[in-house]
C-alpha positions as CSV (number, residue, x, y, z in Angstrom):
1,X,-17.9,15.0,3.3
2,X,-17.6,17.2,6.2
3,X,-18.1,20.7,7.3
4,X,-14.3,21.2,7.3
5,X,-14.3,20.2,3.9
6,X,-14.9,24.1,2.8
7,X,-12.1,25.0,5.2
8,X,-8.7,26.4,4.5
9,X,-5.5,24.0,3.5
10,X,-4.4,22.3,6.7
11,X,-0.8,23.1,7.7
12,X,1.7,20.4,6.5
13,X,2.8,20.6,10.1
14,X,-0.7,19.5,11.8
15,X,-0.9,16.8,9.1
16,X,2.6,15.5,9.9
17,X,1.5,15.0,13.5
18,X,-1.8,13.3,12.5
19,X,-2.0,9.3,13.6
20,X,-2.0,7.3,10.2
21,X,-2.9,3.8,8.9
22,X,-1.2,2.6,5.6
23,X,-2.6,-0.8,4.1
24,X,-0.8,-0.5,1.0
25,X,3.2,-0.2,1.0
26,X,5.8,-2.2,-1.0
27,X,9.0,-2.7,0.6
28,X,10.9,-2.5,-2.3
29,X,9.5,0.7,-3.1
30,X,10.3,2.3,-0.6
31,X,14.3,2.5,-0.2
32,X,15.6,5.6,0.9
33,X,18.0,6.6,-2.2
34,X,20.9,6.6,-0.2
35,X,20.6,2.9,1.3
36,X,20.0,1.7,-2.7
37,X,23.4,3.7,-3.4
38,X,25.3,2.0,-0.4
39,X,23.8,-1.5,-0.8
40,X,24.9,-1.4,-4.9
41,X,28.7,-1.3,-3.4
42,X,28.5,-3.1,-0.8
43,X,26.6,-6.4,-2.7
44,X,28.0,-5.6,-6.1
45,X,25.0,-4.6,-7.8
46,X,26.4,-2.5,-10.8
47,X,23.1,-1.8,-13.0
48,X,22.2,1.5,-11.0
49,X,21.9,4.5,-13.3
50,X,23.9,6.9,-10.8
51,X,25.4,6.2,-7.5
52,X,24.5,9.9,-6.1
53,X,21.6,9.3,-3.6
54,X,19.6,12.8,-4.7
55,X,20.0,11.9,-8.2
56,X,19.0,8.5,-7.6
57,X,16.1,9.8,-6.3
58,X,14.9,12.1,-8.8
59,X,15.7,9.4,-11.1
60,X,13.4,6.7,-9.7
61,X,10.8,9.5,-9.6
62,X,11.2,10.5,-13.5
63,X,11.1,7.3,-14.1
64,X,8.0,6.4,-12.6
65,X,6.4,9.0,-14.6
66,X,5.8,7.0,-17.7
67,X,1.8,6.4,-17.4
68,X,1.9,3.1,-17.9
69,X,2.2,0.6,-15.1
70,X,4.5,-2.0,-17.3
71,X,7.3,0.9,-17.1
72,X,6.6,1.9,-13.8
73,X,7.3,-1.4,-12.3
74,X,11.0,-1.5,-14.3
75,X,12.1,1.0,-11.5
76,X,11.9,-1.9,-9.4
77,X,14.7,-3.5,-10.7
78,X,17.0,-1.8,-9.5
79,X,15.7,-2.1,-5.8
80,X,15.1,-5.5,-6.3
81,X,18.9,-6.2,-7.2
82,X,20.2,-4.8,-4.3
83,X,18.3,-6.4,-1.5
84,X,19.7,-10.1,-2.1
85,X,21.3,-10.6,1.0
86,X,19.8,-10.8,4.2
87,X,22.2,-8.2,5.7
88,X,20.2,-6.2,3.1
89,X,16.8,-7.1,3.7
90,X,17.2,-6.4,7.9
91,X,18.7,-3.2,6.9
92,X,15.5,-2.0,4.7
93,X,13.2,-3.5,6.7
94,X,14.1,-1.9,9.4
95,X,14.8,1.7,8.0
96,X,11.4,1.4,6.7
97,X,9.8,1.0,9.9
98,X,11.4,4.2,11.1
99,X,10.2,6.0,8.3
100,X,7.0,5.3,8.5
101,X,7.0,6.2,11.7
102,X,8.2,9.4,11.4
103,X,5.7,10.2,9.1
104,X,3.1,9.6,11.9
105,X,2.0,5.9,10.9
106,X,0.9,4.2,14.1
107,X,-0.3,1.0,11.8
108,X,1.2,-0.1,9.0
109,X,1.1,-3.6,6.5
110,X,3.9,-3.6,4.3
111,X,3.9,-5.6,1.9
112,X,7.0,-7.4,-0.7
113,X,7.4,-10.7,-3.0
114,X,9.8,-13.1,-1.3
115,X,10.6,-14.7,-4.8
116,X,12.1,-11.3,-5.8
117,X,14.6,-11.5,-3.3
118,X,16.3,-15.2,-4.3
119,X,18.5,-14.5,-7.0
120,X,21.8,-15.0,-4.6
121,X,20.7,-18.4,-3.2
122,X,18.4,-17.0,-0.5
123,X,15.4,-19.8,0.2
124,X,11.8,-18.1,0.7
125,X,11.6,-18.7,4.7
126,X,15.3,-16.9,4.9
127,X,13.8,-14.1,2.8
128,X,10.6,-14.0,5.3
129,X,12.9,-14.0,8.5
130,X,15.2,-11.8,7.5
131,X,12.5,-8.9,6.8
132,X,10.4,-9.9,10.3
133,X,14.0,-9.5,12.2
134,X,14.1,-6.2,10.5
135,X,10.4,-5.1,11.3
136,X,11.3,-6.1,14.8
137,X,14.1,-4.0,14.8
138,X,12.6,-0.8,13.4
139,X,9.8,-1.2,16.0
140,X,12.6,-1.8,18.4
141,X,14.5,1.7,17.4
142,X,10.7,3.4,17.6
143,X,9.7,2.5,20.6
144,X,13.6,3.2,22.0
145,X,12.9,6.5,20.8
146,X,9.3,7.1,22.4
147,X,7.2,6.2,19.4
148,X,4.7,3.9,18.4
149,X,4.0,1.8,15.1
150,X,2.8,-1.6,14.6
151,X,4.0,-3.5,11.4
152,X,2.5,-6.6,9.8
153,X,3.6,-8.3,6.5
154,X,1.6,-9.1,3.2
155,X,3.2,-11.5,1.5
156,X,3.1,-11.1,-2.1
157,X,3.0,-13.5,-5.5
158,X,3.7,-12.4,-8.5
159,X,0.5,-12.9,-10.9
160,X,2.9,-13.3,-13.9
161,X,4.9,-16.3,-12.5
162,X,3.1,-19.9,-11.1
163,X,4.5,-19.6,-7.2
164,X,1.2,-18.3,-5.9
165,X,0.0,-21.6,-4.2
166,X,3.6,-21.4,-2.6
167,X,3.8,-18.2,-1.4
168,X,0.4,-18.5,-0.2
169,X,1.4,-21.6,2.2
170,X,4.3,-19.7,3.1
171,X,2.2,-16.7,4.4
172,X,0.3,-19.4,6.2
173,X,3.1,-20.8,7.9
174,X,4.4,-17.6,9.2
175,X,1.0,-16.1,10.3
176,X,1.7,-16.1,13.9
177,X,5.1,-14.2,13.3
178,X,4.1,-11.0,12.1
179,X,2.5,-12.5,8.6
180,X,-1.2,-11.0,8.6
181,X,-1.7,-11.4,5.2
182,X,-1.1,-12.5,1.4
183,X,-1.5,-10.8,-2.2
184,X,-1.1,-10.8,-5.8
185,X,0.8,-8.2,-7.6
186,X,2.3,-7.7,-11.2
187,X,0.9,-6.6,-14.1
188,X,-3.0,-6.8,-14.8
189,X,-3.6,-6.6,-18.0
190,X,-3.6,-10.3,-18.7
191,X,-3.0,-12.1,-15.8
192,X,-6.5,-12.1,-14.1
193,X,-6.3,-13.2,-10.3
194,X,-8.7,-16.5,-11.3
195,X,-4.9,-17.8,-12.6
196,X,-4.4,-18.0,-8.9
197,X,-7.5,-19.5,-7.8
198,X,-5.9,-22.5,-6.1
199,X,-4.0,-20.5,-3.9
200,X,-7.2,-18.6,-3.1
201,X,-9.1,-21.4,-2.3
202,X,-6.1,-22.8,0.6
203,X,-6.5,-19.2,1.8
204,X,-10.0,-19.1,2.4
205,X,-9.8,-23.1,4.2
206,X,-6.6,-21.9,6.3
207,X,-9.1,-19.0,7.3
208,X,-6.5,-16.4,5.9
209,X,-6.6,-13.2,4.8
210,X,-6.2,-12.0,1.5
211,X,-6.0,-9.0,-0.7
212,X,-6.0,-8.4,-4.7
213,X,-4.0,-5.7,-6.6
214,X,-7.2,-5.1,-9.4
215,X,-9.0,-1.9,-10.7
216,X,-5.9,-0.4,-11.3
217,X,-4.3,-1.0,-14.6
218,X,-7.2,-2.8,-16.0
219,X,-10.9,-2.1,-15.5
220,X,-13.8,-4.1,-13.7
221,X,-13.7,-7.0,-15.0
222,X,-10.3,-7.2,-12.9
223,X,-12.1,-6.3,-9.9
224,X,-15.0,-8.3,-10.4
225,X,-13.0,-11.9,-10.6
226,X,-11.4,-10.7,-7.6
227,X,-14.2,-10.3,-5.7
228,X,-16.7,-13.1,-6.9
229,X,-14.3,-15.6,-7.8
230,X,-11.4,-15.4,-5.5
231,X,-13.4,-13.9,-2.4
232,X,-10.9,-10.7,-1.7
233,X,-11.5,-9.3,1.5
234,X,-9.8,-5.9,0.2
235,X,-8.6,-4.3,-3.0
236,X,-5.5,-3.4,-3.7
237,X,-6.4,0.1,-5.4
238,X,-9.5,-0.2,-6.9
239,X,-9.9,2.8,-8.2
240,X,-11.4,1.6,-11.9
241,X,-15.1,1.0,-10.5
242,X,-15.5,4.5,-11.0
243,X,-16.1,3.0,-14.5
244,X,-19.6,1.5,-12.8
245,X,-20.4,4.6,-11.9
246,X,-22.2,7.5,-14.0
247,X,-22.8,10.7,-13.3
248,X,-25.9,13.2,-15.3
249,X,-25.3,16.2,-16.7
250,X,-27.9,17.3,-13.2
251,X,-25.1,15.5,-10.7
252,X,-27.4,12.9,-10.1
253,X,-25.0,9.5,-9.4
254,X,-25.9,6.4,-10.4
255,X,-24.0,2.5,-9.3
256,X,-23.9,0.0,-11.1
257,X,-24.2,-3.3,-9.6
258,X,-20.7,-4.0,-9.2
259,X,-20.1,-0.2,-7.8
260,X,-23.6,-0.7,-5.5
261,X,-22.0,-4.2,-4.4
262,X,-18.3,-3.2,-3.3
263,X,-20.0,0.1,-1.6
264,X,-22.6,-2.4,0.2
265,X,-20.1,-5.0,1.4
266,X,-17.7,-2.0,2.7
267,X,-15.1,-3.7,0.7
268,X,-12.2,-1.6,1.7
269,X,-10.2,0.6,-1.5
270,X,-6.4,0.6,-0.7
271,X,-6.0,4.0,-2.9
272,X,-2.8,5.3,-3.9
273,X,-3.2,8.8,-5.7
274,X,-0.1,9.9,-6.4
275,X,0.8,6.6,-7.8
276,X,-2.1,6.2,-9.9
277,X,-1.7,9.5,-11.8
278,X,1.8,8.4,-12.4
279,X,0.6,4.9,-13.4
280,X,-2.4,6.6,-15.7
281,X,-5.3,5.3,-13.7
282,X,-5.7,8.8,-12.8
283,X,-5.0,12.0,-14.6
284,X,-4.3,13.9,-11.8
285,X,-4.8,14.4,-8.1
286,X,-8.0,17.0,-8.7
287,X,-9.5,14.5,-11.2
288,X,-8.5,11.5,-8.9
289,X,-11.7,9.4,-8.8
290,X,-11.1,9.8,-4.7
291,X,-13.6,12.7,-4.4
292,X,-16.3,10.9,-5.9
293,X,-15.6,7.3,-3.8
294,X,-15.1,9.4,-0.7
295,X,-18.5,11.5,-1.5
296,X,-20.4,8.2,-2.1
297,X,-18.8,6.7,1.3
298,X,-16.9,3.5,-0.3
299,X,-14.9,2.5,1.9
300,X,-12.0,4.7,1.1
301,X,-8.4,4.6,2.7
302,X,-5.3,6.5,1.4
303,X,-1.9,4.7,0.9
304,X,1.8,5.3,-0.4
305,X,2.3,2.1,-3.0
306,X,5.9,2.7,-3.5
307,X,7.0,5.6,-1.3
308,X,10.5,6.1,-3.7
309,X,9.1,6.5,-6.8
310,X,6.0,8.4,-6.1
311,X,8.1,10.7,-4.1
312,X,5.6,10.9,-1.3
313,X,4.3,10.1,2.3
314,X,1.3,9.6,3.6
315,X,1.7,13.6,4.8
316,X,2.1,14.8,1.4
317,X,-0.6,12.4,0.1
318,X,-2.8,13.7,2.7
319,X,-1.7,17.4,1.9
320,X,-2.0,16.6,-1.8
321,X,-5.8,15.5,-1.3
322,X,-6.4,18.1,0.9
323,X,-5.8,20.9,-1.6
324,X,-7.6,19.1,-3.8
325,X,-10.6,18.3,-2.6
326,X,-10.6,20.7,0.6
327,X,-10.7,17.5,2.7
328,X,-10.8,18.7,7.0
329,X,-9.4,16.5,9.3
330,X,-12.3,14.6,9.9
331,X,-12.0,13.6,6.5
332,X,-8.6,12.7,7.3
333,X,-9.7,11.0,10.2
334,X,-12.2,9.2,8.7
335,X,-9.9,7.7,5.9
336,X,-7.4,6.3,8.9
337,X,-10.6,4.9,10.8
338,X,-11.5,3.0,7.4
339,X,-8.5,2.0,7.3
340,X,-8.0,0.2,10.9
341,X,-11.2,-1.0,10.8
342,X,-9.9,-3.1,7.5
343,X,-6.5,-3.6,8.6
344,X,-5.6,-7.6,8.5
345,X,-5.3,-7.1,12.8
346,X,-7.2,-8.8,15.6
347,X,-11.1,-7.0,16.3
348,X,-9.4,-5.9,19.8
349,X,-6.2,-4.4,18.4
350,X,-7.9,-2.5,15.7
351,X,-10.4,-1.3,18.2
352,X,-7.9,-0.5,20.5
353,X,-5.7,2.1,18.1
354,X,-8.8,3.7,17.4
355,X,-9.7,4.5,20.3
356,X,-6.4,5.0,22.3
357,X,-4.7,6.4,19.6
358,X,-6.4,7.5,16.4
359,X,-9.1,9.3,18.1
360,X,-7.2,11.0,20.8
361,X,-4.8,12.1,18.0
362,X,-7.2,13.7,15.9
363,X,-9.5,15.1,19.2
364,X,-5.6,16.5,20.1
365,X,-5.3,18.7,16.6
366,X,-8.3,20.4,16.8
């Protein structure tokens, strides 16, 4: 990577103040522990394991730490159950918005599955307006308060449940209200994305744009499918074709053809460390396969996944990989660049943040 790479650990203060681009958050992972408290009286919701919002916290964070992704996405349960209404959904929506642009995001696509949020009668497009009002309003408070963040929304299906065709036309129908995008999520390990193929396939003729959770949980044959079968534009993760990859006992790398073709195409990695050493895809932050993608030059960007039970933002991830892997801010910059440049935005808007912001932002911490 770069000469700063062999530099010292930058300041958790300059990296707070650096402009970032997050391709990779779920909404309902990202509740600030107090709102899940106050929303669990105020709908009802009794299932909670303590109402005390830094106990909650540490909770969902404990809990996350299981190494398996089955258990890890339990936690969501609990977030799930208390955003049901739509006085709910505006309020996280929103709040979300402001946190991420406290943490110095300046782009952001959050991403949630409507059909988690029906259980009280909600219908999918009252889901989907509810959380744009709320993006709309969070931008509102930024921008009221001299910031500056852009929010889109992935929506998600679940690969477990048949709704994918569904959620895909809803995406569709809402693309020119803040929409951008649409995804699979759920559990890998036997649910392949080619379940989902017809939903795919409206996608591509609607001229859509798509991303696939695969490479995480399960290995490349996940990642393959979603590539060659279902024509992913982006991966949600990715981090498994380091098993395509081998290294000699010299340090001499070899791809395999898979690795070679996702590094070829720049088909952009939406990598979540922290997440993926709690989910076992990675033992730890210094053996995260990161180093070794950034190194090669995949297309690498750095995300939160679910910013309440990893406990993190994209500071500390950025912090996190720093000390890991002596990453300088070019580095850093470089990750937010790939980032924008794969965002699900217009050529001119994602050419206009990186130059107008992004750049400037980084020239302005040197």
């Amino acid at each position: 990577m770069s000469s700063e790479s062999s530099r010292s650990r930058i300041p958790e203060a300059v990296l707070a103040r650096a402009p970032k681009v997050l391709l990779h958050d779920h909404l309902d992972g990202g509740l600030r522990p107090a709102t899940v408290a106050e929303l669990a009286e105020q709908t009802g919701y009794e299932a909670l394991p303590t109402a005390d919002p830094v106990e909650l916290g540490r909770w969902f964070r404990d809990a996350a730490d299981s190494g398996s992704l089955v258990s890890y996405l339990e936690t969501f349960a609990h977030t799930c159950g208390v955003m049901q209404t739509e006085e709910a959904l505006v309020r996280v929506a929103a709040e979300a918005v402001e946190d991420l642009a406290a943490d110095g995001v300046v782009y952001a696509e959050v991403r949630y599955a409507p059909e988690l949020f029906v259980e009280r009668g909600l219908s999918l497009d009252a889901v989907v307006e509810a959380i744009q009002a709320g993006f709309a309003e969070g931008e509102r408070r930024v921008a009221a308060a001299g910031g500056r963040i852009r929010v889109g929304t992935l929506l998600c299906a679940m690969r477990q449940h048949a709704r994918a065709l569904e959620i895909a036309g809803l995406a569709v129908r809402y693309r020119d209200a803040g929409v951008v995008g649409f995804d699979i999520a759920g559990p890998e390990d036997g649910f392949p994305p080619t379940r989902n193929l017809d939903a795919f396939e409206f996608l591509r003729t609607n001229n859509a744009h798509f991303t696939i959770h695969a490479g995480e949980a399960f290995g490349l044959a996940s990642i393959w499918e979603a590539i060659q079968h279902c024509g992913a534009e982006r991966l949600g993760h990715g981090v498994r074709i380091v098993d395509d990859i081998k290294t000699d006992s010299d340090g001499t790398v070899h791809l395999g053809r898979l690795a070679a073709y996702v590094r070829d195409r720049r088909i952009p990695l939406e990598i979540c460390p922290t997440s993926n050493v709690q989910t076992g895809a990675a033992r730890s932050i210094g053996e995260h396969p990161i180093g070794l993608l950034a190194r090669l030059r995949f297309r690498v960007t750095v995300n939160t996944d679910n910013r309440l039970m990893s406990g993190c933002s994209m500071t500390s991830e950025f912090a996190a990989l720093s000390e890991a892997f002596g990453f300088g801010l070019a580095d850093l910059e470089w990750f937010t660049i790939n980032a924008m440049k794969s965002a699900f935005l217009d050529f001119d808007r994602r050419l206009d943040i990186i130059n107008t912001v992004i750049k400037p932002g980084y020239a302005a911490l040197r």
